[in-house]
PDB file of N, CA, C and O in Angstrom:
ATOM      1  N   UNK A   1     102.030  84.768  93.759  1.00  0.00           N
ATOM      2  CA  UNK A   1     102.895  85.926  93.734  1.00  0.00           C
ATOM      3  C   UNK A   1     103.471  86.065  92.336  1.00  0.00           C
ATOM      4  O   UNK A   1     103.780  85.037  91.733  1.00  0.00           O
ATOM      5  N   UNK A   2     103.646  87.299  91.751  1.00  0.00           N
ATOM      6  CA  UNK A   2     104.317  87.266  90.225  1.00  0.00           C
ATOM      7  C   UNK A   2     105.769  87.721  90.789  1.00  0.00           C
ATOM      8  O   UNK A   2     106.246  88.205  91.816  1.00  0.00           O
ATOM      9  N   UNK A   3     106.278  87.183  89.235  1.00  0.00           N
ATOM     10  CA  UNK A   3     107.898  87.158  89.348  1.00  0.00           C
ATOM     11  C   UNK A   3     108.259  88.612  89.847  1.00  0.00           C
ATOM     12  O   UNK A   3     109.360  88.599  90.397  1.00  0.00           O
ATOM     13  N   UNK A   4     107.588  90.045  89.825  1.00  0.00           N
ATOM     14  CA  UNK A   4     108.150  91.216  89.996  1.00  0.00           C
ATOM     15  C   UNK A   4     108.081  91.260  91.383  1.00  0.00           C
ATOM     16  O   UNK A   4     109.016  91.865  91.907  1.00  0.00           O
ATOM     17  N   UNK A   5     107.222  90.781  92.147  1.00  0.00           N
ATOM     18  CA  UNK A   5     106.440  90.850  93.531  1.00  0.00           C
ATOM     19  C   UNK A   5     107.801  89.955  94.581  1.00  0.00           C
ATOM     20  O   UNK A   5     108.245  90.094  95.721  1.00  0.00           O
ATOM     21  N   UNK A   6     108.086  88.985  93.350  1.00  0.00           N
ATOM     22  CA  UNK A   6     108.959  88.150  94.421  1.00  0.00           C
ATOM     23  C   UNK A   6     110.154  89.005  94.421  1.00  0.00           C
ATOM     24  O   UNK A   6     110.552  89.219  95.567  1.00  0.00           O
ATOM     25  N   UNK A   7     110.912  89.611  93.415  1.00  0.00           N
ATOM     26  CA  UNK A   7     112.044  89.814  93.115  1.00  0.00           C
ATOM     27  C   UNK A   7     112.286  91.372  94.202  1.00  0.00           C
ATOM     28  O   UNK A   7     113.352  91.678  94.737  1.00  0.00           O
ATOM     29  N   UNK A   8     111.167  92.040  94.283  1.00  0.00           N
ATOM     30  CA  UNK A   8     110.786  93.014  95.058  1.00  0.00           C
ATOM     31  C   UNK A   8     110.964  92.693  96.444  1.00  0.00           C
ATOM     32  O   UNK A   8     111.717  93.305  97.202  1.00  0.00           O
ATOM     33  N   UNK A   9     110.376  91.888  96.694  1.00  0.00           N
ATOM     34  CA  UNK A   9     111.011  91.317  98.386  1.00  0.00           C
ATOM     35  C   UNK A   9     112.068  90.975  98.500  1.00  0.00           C
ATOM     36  O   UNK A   9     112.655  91.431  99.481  1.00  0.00           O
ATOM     37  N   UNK A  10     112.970  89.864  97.436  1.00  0.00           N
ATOM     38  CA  UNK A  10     113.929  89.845  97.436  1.00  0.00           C
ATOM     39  C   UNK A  10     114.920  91.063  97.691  1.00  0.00           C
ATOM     40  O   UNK A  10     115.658  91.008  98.675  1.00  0.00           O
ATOM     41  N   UNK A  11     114.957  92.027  96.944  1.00  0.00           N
ATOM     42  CA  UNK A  11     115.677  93.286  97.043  1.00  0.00           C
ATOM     43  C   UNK A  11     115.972  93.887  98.275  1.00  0.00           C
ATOM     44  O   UNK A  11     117.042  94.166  98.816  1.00  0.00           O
ATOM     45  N   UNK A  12     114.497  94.062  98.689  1.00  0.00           N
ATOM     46  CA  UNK A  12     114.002  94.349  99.726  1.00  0.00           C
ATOM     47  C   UNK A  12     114.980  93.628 101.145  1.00  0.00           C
ATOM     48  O   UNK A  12     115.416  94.187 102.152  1.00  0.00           O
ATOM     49  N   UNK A  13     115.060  92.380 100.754  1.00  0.00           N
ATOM     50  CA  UNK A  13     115.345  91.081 102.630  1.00  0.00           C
ATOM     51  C   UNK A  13     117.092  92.222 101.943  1.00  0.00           C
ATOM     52  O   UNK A  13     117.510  93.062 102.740  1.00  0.00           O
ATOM     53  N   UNK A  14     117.662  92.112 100.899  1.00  0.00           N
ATOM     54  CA  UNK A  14     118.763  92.253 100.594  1.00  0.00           C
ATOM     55  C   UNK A  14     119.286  93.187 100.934  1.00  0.00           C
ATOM     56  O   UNK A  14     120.449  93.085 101.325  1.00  0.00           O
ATOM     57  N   UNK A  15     118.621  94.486 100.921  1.00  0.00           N
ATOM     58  CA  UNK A  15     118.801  96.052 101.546  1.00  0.00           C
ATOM     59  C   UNK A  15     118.649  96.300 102.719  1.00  0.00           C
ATOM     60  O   UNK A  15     118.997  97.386 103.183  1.00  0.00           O
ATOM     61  N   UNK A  16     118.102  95.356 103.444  1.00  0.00           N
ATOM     62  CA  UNK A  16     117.791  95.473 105.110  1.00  0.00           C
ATOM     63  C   UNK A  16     118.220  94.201 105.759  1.00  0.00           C
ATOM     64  O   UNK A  16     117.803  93.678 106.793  1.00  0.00           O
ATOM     65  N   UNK A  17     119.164  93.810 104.907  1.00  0.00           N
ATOM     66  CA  UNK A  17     119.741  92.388 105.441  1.00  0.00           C
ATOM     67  C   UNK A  17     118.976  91.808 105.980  1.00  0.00           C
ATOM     68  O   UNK A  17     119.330  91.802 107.160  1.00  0.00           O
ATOM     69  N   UNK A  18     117.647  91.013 105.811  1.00  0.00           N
ATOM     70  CA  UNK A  18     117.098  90.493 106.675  1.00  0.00           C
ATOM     71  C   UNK A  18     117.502  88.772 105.924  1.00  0.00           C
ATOM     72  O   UNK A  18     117.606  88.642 104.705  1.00  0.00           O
ATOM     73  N   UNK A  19     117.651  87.808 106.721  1.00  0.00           N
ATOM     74  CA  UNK A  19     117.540  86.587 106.662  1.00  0.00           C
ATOM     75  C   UNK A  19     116.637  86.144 106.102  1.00  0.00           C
ATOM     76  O   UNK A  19     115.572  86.178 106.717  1.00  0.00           O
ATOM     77  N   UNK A  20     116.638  85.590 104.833  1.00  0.00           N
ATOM     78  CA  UNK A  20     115.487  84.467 104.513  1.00  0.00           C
ATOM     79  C   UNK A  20     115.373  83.130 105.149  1.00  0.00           C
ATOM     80  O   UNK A  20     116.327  82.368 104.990  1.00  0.00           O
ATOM     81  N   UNK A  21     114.559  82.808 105.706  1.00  0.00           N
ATOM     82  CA  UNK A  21     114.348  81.119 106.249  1.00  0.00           C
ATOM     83  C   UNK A  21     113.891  80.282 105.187  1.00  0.00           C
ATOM     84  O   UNK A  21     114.432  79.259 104.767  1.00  0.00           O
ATOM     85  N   UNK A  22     112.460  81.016 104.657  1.00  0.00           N
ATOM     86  CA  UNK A  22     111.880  80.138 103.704  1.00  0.00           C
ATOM     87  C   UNK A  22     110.952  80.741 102.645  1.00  0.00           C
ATOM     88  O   UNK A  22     110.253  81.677 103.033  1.00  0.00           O
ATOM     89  N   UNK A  23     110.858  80.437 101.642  1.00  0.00           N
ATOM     90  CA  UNK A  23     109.922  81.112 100.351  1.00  0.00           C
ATOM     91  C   UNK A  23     108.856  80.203 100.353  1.00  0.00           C
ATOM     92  O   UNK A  23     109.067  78.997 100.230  1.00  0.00           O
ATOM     93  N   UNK A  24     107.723  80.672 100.481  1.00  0.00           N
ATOM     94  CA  UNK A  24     106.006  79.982 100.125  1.00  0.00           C
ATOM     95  C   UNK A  24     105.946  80.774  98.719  1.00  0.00           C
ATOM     96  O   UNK A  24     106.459  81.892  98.675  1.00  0.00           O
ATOM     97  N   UNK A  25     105.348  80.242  97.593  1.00  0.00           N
ATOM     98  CA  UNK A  25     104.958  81.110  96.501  1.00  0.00           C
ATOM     99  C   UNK A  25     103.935  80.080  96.245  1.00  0.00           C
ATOM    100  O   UNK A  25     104.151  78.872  96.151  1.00  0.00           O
ATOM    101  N   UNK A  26     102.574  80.799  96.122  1.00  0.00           N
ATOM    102  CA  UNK A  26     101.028  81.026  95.726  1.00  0.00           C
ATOM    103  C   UNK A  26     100.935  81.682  94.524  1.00  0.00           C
ATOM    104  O   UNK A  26     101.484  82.739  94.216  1.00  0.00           O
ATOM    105  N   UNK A  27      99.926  80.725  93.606  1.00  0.00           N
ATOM    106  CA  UNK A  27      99.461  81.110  92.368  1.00  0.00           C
ATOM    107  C   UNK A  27      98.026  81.392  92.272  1.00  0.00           C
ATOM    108  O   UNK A  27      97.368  81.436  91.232  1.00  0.00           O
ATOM    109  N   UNK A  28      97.726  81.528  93.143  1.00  0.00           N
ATOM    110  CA  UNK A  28      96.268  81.791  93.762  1.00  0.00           C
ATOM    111  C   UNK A  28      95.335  83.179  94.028  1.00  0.00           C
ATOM    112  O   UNK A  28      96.119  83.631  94.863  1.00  0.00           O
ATOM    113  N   UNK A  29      94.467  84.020  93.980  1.00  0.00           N
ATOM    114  CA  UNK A  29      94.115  84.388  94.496  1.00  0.00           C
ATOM    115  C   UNK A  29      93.986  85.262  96.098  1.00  0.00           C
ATOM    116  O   UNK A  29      93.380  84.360  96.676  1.00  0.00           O
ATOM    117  N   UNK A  30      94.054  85.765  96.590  1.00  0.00           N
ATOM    118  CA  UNK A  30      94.397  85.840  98.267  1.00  0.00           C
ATOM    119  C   UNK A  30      92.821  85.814  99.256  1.00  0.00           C
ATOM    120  O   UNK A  30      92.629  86.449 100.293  1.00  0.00           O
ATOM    121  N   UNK A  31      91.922  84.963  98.617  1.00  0.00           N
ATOM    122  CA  UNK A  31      90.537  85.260  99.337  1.00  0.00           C
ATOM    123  C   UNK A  31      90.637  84.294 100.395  1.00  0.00           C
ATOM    124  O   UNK A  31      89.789  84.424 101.278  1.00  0.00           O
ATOM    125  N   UNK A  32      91.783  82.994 100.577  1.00  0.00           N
ATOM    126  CA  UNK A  32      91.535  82.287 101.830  1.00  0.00           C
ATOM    127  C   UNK A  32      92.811  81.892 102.338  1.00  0.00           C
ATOM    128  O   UNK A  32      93.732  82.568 101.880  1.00  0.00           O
ATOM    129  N   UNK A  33      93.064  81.210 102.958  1.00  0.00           N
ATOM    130  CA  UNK A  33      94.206  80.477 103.559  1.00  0.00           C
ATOM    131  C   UNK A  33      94.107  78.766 103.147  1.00  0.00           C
ATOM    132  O   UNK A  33      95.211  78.221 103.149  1.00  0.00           O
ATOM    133  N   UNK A  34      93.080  77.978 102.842  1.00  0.00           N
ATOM    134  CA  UNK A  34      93.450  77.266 102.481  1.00  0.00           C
ATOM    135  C   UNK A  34      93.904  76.678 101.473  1.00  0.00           C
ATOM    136  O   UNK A  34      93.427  75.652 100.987  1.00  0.00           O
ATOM    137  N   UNK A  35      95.037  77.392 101.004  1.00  0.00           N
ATOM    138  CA  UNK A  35      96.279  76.661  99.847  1.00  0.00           C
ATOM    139  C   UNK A  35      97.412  75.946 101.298  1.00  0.00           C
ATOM    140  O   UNK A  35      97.638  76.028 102.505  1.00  0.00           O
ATOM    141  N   UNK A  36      97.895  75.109  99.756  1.00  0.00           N
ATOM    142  CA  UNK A  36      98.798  74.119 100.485  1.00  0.00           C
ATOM    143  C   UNK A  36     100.626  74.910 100.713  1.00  0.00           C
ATOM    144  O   UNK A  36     101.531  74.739 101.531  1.00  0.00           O
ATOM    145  N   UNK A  37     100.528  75.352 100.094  1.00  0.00           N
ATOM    146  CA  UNK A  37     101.886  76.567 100.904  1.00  0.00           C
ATOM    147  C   UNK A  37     101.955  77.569 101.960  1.00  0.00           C
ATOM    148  O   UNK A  37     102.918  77.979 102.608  1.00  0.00           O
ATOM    149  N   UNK A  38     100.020  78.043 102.004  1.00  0.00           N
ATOM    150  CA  UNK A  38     100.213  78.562 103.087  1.00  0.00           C
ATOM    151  C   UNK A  38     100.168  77.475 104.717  1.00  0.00           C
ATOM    152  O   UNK A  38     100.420  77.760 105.887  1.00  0.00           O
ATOM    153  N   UNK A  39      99.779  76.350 104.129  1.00  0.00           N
ATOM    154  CA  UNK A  39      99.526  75.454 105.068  1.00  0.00           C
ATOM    155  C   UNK A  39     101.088  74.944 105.356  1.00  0.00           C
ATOM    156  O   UNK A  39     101.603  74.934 106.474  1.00  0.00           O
ATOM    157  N   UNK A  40     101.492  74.682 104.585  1.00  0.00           N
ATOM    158  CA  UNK A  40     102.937  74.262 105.124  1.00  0.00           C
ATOM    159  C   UNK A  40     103.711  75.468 105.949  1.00  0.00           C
ATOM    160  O   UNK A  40     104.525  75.277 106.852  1.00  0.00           O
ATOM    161  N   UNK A  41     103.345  76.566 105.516  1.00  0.00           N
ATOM    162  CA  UNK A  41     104.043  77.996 106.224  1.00  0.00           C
ATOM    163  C   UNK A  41     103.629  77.731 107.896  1.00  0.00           C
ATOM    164  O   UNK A  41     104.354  77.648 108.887  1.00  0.00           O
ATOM    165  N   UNK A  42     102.244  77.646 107.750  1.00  0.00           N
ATOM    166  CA  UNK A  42     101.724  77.180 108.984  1.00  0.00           C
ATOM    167  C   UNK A  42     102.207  76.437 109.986  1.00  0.00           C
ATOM    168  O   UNK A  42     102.334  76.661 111.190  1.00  0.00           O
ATOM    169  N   UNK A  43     102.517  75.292 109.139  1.00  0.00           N
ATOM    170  CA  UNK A  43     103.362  74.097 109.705  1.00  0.00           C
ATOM    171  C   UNK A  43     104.601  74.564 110.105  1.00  0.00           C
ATOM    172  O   UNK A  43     104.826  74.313 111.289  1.00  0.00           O
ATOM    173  N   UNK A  44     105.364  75.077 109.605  1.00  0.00           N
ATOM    174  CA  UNK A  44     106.863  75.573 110.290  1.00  0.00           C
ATOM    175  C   UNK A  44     106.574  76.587 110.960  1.00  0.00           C
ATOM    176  O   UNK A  44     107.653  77.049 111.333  1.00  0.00           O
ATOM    177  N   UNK A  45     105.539  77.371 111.432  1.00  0.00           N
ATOM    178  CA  UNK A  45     105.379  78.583 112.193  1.00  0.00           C
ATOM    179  C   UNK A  45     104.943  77.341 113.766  1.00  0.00           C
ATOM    180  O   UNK A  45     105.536  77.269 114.842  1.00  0.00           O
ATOM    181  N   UNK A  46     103.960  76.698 113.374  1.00  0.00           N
ATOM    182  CA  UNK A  46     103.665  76.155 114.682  1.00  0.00           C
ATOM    183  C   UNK A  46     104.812  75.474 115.916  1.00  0.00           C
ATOM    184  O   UNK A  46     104.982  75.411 117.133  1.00  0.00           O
ATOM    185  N   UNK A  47     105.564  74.936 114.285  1.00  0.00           N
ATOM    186  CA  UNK A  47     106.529  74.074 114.538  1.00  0.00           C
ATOM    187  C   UNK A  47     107.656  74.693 116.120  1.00  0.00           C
ATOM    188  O   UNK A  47     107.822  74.249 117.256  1.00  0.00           O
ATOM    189  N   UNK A  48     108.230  75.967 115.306  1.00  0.00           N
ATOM    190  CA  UNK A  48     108.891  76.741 115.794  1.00  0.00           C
ATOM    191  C   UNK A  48     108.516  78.672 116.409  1.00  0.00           C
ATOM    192  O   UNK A  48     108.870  79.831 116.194  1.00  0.00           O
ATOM    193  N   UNK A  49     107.397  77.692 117.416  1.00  0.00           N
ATOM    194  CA  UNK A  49     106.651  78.799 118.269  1.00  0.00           C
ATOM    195  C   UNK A  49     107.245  79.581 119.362  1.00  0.00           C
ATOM    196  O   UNK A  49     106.967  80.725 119.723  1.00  0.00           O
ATOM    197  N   UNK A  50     108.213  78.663 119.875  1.00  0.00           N
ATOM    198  CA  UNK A  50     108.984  79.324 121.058  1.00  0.00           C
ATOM    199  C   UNK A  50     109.948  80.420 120.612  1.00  0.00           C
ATOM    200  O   UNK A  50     110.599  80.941 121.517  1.00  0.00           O
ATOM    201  N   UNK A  51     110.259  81.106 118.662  1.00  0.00           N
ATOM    202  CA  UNK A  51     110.992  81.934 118.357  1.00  0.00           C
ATOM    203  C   UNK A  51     110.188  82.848 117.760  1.00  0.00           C
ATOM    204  O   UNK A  51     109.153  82.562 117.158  1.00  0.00           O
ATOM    205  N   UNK A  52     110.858  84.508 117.982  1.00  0.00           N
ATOM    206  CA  UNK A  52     109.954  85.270 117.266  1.00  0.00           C
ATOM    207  C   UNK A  52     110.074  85.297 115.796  1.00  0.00           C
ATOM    208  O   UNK A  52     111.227  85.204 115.375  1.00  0.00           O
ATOM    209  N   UNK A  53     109.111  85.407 114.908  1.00  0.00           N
ATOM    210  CA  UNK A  53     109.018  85.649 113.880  1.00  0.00           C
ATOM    211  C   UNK A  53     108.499  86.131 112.834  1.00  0.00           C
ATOM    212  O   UNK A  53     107.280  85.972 112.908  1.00  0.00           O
ATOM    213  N   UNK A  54     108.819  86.682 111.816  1.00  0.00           N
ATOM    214  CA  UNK A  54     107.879  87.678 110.926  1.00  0.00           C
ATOM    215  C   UNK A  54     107.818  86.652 109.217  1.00  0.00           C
ATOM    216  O   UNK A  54     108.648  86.159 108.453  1.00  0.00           O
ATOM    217  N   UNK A  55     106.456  86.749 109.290  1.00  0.00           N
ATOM    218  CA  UNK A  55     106.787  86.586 107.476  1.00  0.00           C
ATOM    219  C   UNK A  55     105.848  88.348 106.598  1.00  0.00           C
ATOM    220  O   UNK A  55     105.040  89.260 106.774  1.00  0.00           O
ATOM    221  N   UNK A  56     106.641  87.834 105.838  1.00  0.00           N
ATOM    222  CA  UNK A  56     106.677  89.082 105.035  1.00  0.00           C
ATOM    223  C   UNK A  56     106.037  89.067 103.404  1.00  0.00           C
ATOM    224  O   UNK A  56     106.270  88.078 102.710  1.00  0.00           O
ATOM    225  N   UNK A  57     105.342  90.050 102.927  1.00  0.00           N
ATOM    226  CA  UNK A  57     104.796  90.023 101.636  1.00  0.00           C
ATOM    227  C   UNK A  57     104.690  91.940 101.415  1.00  0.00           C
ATOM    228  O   UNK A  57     104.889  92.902 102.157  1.00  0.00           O
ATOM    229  N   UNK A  58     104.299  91.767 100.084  1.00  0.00           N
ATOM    230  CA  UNK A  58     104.314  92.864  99.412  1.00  0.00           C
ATOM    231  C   UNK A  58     102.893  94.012 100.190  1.00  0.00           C
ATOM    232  O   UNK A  58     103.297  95.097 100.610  1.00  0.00           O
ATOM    233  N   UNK A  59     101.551  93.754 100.316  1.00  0.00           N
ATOM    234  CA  UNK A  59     100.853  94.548 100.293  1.00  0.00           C
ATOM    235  C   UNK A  59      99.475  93.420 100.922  1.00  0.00           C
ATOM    236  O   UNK A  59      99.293  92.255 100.570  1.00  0.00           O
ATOM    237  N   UNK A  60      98.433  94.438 102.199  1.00  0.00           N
ATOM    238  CA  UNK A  60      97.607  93.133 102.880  1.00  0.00           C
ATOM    239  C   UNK A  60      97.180  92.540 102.197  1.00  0.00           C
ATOM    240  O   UNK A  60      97.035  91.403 102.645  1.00  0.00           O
ATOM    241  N   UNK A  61      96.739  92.691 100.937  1.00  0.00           N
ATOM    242  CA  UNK A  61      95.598  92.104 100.065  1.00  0.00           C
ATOM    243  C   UNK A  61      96.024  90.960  99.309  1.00  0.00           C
ATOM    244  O   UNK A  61      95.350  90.066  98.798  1.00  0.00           O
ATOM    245  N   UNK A  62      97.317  91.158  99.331  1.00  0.00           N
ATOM    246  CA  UNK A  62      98.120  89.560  99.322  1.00  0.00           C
ATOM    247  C   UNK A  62      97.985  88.649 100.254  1.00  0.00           C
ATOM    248  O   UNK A  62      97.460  87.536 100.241  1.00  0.00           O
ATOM    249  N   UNK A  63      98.372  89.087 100.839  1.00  0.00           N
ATOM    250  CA  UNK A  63      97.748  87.879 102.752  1.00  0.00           C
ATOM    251  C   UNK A  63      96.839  87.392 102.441  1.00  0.00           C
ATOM    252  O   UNK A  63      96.662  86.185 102.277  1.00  0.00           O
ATOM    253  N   UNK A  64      95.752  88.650 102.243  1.00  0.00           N
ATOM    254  CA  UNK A  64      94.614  87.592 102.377  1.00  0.00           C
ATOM    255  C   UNK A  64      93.273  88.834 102.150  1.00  0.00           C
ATOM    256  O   UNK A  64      93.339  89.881 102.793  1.00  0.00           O
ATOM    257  N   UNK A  65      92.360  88.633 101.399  1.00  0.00           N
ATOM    258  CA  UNK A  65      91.228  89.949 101.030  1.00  0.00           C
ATOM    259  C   UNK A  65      90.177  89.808 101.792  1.00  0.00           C
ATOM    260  O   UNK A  65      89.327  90.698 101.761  1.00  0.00           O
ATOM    261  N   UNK A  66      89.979  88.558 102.725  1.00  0.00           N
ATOM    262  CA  UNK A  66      89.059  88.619 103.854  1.00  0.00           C
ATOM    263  C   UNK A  66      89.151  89.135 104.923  1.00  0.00           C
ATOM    264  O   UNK A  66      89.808  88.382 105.642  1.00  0.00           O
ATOM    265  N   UNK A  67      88.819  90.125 105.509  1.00  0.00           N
ATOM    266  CA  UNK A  67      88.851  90.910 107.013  1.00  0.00           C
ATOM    267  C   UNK A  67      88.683  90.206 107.820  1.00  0.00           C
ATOM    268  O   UNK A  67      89.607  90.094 108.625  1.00  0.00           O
ATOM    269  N   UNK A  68      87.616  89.491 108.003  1.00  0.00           N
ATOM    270  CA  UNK A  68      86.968  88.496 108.865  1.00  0.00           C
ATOM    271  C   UNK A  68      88.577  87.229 109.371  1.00  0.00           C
ATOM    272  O   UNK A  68      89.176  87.052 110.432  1.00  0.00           O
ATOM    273  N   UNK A  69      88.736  86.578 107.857  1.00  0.00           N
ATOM    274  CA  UNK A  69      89.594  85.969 108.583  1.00  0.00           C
ATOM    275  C   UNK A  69      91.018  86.320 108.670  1.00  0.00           C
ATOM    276  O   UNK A  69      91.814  85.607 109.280  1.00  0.00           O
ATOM    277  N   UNK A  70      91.265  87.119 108.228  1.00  0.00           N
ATOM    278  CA  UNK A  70      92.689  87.842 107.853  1.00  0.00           C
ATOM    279  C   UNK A  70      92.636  88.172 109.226  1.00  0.00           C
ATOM    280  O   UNK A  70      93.824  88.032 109.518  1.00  0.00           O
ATOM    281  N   UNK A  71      92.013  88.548 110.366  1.00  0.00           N
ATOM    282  CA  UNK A  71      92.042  89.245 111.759  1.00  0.00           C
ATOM    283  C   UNK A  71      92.380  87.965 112.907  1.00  0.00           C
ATOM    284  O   UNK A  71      92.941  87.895 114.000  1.00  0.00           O
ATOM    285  N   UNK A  72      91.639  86.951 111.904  1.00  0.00           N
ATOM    286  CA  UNK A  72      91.557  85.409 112.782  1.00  0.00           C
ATOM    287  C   UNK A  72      92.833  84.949 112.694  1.00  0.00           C
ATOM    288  O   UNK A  72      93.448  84.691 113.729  1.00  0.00           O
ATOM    289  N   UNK A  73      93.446  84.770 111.379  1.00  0.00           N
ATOM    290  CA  UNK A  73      94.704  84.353 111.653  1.00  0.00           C
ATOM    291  C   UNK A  73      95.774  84.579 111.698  1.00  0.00           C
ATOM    292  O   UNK A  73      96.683  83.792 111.433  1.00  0.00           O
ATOM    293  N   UNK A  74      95.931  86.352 112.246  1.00  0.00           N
ATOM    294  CA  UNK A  74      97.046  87.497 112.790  1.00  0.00           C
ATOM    295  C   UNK A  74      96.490  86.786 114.237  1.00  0.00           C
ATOM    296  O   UNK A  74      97.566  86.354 114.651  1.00  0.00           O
ATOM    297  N   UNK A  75      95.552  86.419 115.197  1.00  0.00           N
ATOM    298  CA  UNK A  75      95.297  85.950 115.928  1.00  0.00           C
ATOM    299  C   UNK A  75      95.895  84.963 116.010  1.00  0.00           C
ATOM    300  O   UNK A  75      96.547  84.993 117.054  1.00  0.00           O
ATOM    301  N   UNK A  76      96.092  83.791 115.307  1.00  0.00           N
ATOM    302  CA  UNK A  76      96.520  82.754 115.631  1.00  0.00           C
ATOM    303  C   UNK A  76      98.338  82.631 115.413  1.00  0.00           C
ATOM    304  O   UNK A  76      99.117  81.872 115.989  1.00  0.00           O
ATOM    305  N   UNK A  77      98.634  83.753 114.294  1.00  0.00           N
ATOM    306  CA  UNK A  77      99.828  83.679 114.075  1.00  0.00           C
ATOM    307  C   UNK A  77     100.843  84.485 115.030  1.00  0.00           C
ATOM    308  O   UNK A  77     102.063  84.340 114.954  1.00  0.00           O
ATOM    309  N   UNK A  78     100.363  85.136 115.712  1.00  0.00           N
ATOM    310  CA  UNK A  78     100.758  86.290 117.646  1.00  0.00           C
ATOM    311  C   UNK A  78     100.434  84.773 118.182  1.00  0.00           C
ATOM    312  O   UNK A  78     101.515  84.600 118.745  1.00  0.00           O
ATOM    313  N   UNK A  79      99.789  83.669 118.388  1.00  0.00           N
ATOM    314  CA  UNK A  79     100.126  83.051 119.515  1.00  0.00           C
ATOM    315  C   UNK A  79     101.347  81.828 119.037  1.00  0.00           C
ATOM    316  O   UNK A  79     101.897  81.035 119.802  1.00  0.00           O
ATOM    317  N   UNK A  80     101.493  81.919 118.026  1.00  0.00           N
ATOM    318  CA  UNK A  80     103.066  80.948 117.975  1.00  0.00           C
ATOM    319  C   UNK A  80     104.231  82.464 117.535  1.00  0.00           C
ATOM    320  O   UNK A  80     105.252  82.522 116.851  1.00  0.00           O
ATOM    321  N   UNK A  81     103.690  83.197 118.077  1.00  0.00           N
ATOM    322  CA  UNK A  81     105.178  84.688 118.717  1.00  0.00           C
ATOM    323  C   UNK A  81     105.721  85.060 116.815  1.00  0.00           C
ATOM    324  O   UNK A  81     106.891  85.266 116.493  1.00  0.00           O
ATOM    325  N   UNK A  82     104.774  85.058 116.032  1.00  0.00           N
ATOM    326  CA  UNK A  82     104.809  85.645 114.582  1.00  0.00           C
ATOM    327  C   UNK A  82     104.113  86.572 113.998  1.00  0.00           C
ATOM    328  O   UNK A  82     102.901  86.467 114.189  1.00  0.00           O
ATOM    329  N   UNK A  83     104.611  87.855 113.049  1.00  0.00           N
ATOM    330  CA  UNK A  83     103.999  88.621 112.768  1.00  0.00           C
ATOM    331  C   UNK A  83     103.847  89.078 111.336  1.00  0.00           C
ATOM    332  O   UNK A  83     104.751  88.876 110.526  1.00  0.00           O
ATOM    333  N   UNK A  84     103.193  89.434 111.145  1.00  0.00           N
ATOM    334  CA  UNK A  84     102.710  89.402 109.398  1.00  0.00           C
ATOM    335  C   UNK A  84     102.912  91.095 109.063  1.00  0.00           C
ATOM    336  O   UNK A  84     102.141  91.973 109.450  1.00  0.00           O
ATOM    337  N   UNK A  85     104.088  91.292 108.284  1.00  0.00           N
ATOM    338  CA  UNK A  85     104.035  92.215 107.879  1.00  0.00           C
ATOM    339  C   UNK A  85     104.395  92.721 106.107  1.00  0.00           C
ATOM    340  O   UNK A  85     105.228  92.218 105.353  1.00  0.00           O
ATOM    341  N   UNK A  86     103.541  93.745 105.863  1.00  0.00           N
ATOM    342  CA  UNK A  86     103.289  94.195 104.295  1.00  0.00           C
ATOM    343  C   UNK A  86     104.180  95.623 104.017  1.00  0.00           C
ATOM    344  O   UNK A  86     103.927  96.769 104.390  1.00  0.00           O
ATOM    345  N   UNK A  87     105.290  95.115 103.236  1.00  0.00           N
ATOM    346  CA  UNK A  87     106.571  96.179 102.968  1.00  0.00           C
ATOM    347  C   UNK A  87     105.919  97.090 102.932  1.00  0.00           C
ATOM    348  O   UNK A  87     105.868  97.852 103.897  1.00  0.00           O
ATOM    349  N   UNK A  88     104.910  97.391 101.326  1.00  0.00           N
ATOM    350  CA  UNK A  88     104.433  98.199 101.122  1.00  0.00           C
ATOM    351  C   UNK A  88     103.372  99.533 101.672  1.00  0.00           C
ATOM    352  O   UNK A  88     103.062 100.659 101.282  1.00  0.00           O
ATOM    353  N   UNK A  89     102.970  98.365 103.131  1.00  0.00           N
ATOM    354  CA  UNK A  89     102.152  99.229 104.312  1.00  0.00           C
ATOM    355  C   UNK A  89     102.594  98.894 105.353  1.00  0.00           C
ATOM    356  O   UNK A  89     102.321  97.770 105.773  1.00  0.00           O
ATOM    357  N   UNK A  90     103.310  99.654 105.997  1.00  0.00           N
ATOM    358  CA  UNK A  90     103.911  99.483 107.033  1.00  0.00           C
ATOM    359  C   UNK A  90     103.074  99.560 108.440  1.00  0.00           C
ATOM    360  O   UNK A  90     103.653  99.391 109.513  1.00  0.00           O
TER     361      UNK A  90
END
């Protein structure tokens, strides 16, 4: 994520009061999921499945630029009651 991208969400949780829990920041690419921040994100999503929850980023292609698995793991992230949503596309 670049410093404008973060500071942008920031603004963003700040204007819609939303609660931050936790910041993952990736220097990576968005073609997979296996980096180790999104894996730890993972880890506290599984962790705490019985609550609903959203994580949040700028735009899909940040998530992730694969269709294939970007679909797989909105799949997996609805069954620990979490939802992935992109400010910029609502």
């Amino acid at each position: 994520m670049l410093p404008e991208e973060e500071d942008r969400l920031l603004k963003y949780f700040a204007y819609n009061n939303i609660k931050i829990k936790g910041i993952y920041l990736e220097d990576y690419f968005a073609k997979d999921f296996n980096r180790s921040e999104r894996e730890k994100l993972l880890a506290v999503i599984k962790l705490k499945s019985k609550e609903d929850k959203n994580i949040q980023f700028i735009k899909c292609d940040s998530f992730s630029r694969n269709v294939e698995f970007t679909y797989e793991i909105i799949g997996k992230l609805q069954k620990y009651r979490t939802i992935p949503i992109a400010i910029d596309q609502p």
